[in-house]
DSSP file (Angstrom, degrees, kcal/mol; ACC not computed):
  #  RESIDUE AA STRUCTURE BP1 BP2  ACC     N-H-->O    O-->H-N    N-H-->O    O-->H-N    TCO  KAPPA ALPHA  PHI   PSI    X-CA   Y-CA   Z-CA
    1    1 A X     >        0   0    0      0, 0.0     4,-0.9     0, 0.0     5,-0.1   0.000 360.0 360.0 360.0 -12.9  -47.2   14.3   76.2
    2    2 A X  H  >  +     0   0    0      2,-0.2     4,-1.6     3,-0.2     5,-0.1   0.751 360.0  57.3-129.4 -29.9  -46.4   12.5   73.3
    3    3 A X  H  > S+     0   0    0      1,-0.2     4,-2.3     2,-0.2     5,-0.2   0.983 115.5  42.6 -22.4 -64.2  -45.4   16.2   71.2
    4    4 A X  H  > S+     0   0    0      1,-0.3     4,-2.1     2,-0.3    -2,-0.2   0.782 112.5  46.2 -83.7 -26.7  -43.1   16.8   73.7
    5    5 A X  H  X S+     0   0    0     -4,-0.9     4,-1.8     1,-0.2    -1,-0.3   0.846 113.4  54.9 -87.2  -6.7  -41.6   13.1   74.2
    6    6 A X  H  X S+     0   0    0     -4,-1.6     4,-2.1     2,-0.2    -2,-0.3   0.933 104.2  54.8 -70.4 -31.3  -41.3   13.1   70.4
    7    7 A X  H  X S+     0   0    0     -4,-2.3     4,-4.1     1,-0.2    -3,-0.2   0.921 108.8  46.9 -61.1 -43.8  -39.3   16.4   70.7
    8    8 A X  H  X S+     0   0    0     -4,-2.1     4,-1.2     1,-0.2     5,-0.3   0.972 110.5  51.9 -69.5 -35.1  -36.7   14.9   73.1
    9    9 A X  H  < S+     0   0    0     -4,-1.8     4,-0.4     1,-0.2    -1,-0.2   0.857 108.1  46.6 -78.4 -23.2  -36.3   12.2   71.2
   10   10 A X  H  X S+     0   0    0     -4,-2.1     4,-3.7     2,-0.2    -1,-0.2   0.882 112.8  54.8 -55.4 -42.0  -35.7   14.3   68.0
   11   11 A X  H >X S+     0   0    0     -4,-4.1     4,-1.1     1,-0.2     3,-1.0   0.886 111.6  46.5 -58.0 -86.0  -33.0   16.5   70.4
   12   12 A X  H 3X S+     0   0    0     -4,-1.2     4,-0.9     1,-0.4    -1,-0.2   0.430 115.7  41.2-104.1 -24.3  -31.4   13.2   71.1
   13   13 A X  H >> S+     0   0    0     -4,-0.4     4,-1.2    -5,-0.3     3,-0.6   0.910 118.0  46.0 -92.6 -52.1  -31.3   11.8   67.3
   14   14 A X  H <X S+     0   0    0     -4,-3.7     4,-1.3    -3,-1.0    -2,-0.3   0.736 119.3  46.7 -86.4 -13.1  -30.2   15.3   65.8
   15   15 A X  H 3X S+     0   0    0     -4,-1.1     4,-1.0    -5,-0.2    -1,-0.3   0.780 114.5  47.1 -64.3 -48.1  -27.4   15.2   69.2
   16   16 A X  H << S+     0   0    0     -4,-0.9    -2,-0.2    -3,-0.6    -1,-0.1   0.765 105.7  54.2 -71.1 -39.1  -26.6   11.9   68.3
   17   17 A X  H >X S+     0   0    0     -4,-1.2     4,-3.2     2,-0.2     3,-2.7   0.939 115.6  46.8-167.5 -86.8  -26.1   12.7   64.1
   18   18 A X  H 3X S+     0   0    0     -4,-1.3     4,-2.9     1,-0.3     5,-0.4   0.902 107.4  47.9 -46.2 -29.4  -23.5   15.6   65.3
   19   19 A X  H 3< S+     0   0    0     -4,-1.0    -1,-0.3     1,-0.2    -2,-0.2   0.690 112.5  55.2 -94.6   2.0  -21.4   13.7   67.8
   20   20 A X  H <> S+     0   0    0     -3,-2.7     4,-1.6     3,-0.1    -1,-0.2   0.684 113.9  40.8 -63.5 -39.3  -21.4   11.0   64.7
   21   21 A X  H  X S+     0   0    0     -4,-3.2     4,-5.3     2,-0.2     5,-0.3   0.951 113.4  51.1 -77.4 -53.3  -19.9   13.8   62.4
   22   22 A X  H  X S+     0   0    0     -4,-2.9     4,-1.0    -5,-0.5    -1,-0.2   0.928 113.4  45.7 -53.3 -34.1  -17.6   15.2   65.1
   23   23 A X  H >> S+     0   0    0     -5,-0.4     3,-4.3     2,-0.2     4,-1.5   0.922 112.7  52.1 -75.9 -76.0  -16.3   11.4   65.5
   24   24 A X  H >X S+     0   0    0     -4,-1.6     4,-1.1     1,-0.2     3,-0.9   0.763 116.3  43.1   2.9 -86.3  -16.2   11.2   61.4
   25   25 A X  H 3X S+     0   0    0     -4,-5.3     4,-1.0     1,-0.2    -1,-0.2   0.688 110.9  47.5 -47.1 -21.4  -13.9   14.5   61.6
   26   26 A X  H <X S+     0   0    0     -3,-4.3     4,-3.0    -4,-1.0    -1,-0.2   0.774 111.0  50.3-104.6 -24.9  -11.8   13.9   64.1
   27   27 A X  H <X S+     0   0    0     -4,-1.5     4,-1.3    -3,-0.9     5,-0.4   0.948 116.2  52.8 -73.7 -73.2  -10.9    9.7   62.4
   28   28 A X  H >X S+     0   0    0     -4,-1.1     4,-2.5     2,-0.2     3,-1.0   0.756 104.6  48.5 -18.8 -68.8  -10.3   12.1   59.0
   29   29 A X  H >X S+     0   0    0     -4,-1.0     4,-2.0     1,-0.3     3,-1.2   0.918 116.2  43.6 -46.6 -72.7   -7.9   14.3   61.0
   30   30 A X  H 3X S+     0   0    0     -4,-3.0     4,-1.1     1,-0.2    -1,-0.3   0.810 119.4  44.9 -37.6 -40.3   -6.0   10.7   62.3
   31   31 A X  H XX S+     0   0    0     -4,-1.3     4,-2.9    -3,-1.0     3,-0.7   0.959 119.1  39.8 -73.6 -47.3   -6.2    9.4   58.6
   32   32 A X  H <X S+     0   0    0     -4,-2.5     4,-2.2    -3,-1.2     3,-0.4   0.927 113.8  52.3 -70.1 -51.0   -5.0   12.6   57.3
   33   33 A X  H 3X S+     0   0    0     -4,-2.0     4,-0.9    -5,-0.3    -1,-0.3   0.613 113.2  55.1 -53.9 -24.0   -2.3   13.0   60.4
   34   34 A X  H X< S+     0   0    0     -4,-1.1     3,-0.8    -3,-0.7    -2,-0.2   0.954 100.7  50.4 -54.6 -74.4   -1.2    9.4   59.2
   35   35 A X  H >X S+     0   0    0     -4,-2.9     4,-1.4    -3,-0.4     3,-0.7   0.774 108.4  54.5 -60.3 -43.3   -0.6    9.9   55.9
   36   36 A X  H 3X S+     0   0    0     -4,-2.2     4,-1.0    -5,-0.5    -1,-0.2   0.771 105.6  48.9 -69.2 -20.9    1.6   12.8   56.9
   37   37 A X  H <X S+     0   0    0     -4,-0.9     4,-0.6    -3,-0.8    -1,-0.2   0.157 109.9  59.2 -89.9   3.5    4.1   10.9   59.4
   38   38 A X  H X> S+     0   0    0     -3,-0.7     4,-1.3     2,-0.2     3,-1.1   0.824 108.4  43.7 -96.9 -97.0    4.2    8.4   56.5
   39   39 A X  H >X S+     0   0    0     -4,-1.4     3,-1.5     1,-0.3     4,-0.9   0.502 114.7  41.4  -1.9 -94.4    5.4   11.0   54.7
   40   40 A X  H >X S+     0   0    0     -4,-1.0     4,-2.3     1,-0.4     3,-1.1   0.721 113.8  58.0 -65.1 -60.2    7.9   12.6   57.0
   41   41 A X  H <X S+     0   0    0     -3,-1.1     4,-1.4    -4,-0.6    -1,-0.4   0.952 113.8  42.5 -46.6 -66.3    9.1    8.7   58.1
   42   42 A X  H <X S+     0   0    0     -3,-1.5     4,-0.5    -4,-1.3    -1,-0.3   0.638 110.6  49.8 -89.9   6.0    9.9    8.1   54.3
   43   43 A X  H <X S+     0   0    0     -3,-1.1     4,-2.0    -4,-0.9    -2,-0.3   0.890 114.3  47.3-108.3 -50.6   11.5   11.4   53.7
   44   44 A X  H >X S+     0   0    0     -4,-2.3     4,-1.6     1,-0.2     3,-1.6   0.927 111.8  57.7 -21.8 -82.1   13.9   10.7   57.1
   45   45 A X  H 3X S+     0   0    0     -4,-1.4     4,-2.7     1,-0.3     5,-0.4   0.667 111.0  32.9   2.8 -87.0   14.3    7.4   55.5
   46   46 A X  H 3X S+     0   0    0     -4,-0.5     4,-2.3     1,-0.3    -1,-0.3   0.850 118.2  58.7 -62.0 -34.1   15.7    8.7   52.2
   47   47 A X  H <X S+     0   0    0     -4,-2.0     4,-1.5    -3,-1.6    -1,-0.3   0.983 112.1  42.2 -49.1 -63.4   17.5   11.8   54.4
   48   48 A X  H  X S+     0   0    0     -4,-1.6     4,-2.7     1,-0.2    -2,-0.2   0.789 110.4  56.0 -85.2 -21.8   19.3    9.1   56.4
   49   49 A X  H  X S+     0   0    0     -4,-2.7     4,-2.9    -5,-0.4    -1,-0.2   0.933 111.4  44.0 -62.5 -49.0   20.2    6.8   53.2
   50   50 A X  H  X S+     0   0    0     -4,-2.3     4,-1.2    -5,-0.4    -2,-0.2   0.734 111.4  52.5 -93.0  -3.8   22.0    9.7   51.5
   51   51 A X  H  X S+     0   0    0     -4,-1.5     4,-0.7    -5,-0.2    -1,-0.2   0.817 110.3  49.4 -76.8 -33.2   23.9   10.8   54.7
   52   52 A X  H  X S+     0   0    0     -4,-2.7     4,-3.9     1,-0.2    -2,-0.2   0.863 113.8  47.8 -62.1 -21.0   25.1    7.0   55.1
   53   53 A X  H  X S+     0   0    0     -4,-2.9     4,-1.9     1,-0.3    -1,-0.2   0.895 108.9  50.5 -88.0 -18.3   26.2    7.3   51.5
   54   54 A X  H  X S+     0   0    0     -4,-1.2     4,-1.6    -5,-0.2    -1,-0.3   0.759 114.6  52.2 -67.6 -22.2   28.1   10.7   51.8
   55   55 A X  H  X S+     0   0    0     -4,-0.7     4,-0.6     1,-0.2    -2,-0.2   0.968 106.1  45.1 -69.3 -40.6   29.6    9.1   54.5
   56   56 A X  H  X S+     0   0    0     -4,-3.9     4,-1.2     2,-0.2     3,-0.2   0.711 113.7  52.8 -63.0 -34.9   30.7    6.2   52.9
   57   57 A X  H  X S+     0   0    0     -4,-1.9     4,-0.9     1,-0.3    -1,-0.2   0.694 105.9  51.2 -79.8 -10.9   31.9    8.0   50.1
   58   58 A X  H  X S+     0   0    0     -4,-1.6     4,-0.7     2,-0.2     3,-0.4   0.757 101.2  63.0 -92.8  -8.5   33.8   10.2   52.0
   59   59 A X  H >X>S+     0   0    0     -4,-0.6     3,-4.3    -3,-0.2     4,-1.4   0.985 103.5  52.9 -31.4 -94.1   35.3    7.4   53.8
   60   60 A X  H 3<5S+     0   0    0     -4,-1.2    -2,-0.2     1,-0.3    -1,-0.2   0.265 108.2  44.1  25.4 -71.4   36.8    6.3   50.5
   61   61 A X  H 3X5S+     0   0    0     -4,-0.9     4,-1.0    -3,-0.4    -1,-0.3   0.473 109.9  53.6 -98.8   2.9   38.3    9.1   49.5
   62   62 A X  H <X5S+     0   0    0     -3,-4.3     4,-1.3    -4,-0.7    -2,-0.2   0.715 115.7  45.2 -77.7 -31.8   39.9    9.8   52.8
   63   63 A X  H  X5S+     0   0    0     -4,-1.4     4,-1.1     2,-0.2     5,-0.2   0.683 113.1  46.2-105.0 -13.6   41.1    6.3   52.4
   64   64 A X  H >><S+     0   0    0     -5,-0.5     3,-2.4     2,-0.1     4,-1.1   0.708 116.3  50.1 -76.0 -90.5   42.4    6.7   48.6
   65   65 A X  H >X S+     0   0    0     -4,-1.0     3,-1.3     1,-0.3     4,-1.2   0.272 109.8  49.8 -23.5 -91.0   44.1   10.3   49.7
   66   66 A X  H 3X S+     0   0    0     -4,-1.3     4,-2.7     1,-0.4    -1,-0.3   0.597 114.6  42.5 -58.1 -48.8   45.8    8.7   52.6
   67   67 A X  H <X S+     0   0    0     -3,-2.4     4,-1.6    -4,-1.1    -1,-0.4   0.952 115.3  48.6 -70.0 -42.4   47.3    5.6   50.3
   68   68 A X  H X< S+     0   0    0     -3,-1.3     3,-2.9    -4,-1.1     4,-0.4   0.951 108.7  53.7 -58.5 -60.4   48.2    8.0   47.5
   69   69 A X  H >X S+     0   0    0     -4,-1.2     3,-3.1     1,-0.3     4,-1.1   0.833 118.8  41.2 -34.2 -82.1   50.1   10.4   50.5
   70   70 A X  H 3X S+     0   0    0     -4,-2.7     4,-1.1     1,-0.4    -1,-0.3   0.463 112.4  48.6 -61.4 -13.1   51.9    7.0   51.3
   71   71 A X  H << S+     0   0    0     -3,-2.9    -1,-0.4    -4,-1.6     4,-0.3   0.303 121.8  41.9 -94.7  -2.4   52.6    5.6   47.9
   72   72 A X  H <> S+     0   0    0     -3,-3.1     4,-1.2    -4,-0.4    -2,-0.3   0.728 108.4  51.7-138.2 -28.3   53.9    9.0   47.4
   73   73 A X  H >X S+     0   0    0     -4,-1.1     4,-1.1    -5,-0.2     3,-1.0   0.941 112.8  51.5 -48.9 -68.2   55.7    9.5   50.6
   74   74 A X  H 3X S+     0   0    0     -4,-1.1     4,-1.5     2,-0.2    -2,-0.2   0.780 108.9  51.1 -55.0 -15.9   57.6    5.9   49.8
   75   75 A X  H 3> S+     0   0    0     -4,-0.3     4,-3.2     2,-0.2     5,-0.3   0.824 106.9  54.1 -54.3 -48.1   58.5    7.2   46.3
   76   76 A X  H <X S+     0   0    0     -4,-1.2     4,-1.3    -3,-1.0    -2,-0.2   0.815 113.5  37.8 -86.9 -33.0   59.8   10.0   47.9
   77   77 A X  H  X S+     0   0    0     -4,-1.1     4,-3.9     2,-0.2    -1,-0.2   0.715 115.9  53.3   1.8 -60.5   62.3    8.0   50.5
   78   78 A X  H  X S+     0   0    0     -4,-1.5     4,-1.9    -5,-0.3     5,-0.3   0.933 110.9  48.8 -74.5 -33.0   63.2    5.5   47.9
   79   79 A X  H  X S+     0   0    0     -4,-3.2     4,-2.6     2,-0.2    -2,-0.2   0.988 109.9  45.3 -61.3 -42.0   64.1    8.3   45.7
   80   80 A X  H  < S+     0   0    0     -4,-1.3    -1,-0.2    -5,-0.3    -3,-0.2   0.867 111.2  58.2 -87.4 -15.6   66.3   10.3   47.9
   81   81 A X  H  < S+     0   0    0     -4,-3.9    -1,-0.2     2,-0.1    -2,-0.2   0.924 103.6  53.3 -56.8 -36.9   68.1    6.8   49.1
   82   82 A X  H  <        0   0    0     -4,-1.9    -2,-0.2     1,-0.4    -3,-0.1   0.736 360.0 360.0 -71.0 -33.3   69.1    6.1   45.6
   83   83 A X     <        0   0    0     -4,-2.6    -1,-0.4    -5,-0.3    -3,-0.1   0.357 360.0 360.0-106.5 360.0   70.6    9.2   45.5
C-alpha cells in the first residue's frame, strides 16, 4: 500500500515539475513576445517621426516654390507695365 501510494504521489510531483516548466516556457514566450512589440512600437515610432518630417519639409518647399512663382510672376507684370 504504501509502494503504491508513494508511486502516485511521485506521478503527481514529477506531473506537477512539468506543468511548472510548461508555465516557465510559455511566461518566456510572453517576455520574449514583449520585447518584440517593443521593438516593432519603437520602430513605428521612428517610421511615423520621419514621415511627419518629410511631410513638413515638403510643405516648405511647396510653400517657398509657390512664393518664388509669385515674386516672379509680379516681376513679370511690373515689367511688362513699365514697358
Amino acid at each position: 500500500m504504501m509502494k503504491e501510494e508513494r508511486n502516485d504521489w511521485t506521478k503527481v510531483y514529477y506531473k506537477t515539475l512539468k506543468e511548472l516548466e510548461t508555465m516557465i516556457d510559455v511566461q518566456k514566450q510572453v517576455k520574449n513576445m514583449m520585447k518584440i512589440v517593443e521593438e516593432a512600437n519603437t520602430t513605428m515610432m521612428e517610421m511615423e517621426g520621419s514621415i511627419l518630417k518629410a511631410s513638413n519639409n515638403n510643405w516648405v518647399i511647396t510653400t517657398m516654390n509657390i512664393t518664388v512663382v509669385s515674386e516672379d510672376l509680379r516681376y513679370l507684370i511690373q515689367s511688362n507695365m513699365e514697358n
